[in-house]
N, C-alpha and C positions, 0 to 999 in steps of 0.2 A: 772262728775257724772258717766260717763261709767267706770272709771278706779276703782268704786267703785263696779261695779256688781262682782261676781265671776262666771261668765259664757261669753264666748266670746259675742261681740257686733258687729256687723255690721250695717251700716245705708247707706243705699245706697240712690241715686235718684230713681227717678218714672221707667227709662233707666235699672238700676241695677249696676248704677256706684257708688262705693264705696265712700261714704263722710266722715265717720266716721269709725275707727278702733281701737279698745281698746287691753291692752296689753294682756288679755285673748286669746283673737283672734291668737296675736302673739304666741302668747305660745299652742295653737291647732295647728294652721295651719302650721306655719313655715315662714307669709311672716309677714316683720315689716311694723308698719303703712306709714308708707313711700315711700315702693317701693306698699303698696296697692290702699291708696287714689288717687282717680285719674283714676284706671284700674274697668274694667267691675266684679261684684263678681262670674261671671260664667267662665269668661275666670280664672279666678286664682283657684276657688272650683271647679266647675262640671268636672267630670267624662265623657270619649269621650260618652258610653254608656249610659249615662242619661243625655246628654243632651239636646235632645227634650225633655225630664220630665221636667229638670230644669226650661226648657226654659217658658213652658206653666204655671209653678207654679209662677215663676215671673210676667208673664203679668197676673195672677189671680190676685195675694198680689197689683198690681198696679192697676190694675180695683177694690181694696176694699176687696178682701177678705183674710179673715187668713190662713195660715195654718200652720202647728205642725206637728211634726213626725218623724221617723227616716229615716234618708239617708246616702245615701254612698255617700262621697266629697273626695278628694284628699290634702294632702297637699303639702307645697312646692314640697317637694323632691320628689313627685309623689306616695308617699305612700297612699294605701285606709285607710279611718278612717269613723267608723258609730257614726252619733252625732246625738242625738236628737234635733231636731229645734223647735222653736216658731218665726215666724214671721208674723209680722203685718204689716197693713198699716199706715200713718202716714196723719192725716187728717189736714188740714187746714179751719178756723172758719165756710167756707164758705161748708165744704164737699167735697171739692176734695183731691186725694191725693197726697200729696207733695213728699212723700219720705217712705222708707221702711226700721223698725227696723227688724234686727235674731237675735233672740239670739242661742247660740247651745252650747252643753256641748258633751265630748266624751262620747259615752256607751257601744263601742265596746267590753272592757270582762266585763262589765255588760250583754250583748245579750248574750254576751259567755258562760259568767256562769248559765246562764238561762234556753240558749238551753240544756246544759248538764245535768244541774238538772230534764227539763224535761223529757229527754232519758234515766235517770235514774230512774225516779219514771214510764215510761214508761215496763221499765225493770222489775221492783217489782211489779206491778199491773200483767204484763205479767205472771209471778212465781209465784203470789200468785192466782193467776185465776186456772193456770196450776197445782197446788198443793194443791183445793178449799181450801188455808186456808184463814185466816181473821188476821186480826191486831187490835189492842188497842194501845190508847194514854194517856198518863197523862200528865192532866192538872195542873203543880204545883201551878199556882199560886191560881189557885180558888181550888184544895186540889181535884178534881174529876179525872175519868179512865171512857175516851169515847171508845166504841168498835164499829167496823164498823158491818154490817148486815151480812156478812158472820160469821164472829165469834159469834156474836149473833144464828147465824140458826146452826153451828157446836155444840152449847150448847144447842140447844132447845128453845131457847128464841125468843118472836115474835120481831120484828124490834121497837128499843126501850126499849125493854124490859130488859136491863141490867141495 
């Protein structure tokens, strides 16, 4: 079933020793299930700098609680790589927890292209402040032209009022 997700898997024990490693995994990280199972998932992921982070997020996910998000890991060859995580606990009938799924996917020029897009529209908002103009937008598919409240106030019109 793991070899069917499209997102790496890890499943460790309660410890954060790797039990489970799917070829996703392989193909992020760089190490094959083989040389993983077996080894701690901090000694082969975390980063020397977060690893008191790691560390405490681990004994969280095994005291029961989730956590998601984005981190910096390492793979094989020591390269940094930012993945977004979802990991959970793994509970047994009784509530305890046995063991701990991650799932993670890269997002690295996903943040990239993000940060840049935001630097950019940072940039335009800068120039258009700096030059009081205003912008419009067309909306094709519903067939309308939104203008923002500067351009609206550069025409005399109240906000909305276009």
């Amino acid at each position: 079933m793991l070899e069917a997700v499209p997102r790496a898997v890890i499943v460790t024990d309660v410890a954060g020793v790797v039990v489970a490693w799917n070829a996703a995994a392989t193909e992020l990280y760089g190490w094959p299930a083989k040389e993983a199972i077996g080894r701690p998932v901090l000694e082969l992921l975390s980063m020397e700098d977060r690893a008191a982070s790691d560390e405490a997020d681990l004994r969280d996910v095994a005291s029961g609680t989730a956590r998601s998000g984005d981190r910096w890991v390492r793979r094989r060859d020591g390269s940094p790589i930012l993945v977004h995580t979802a990991t959970r606990p793994i509970h047994e009938s009784q509530g305890d927890v046995v063991a701990i799924i991650g799932l993670s996917e890269d997002v690295t020029d996903q943040r990239r292209a993000e940060a840049q897009m935001r630097e950019l529209m940072d940039q335009l908002r800068t120039a258009l402040d700096a030059g009081g103009l205003g912008t419009w937008r067309w909306d094709a598919r519903e067939g309308r032209v939104v203008w923002d409240e500067q351009l609206e106030r550069l025409f005399g019109l109240p906000p909305g009022g276009f």
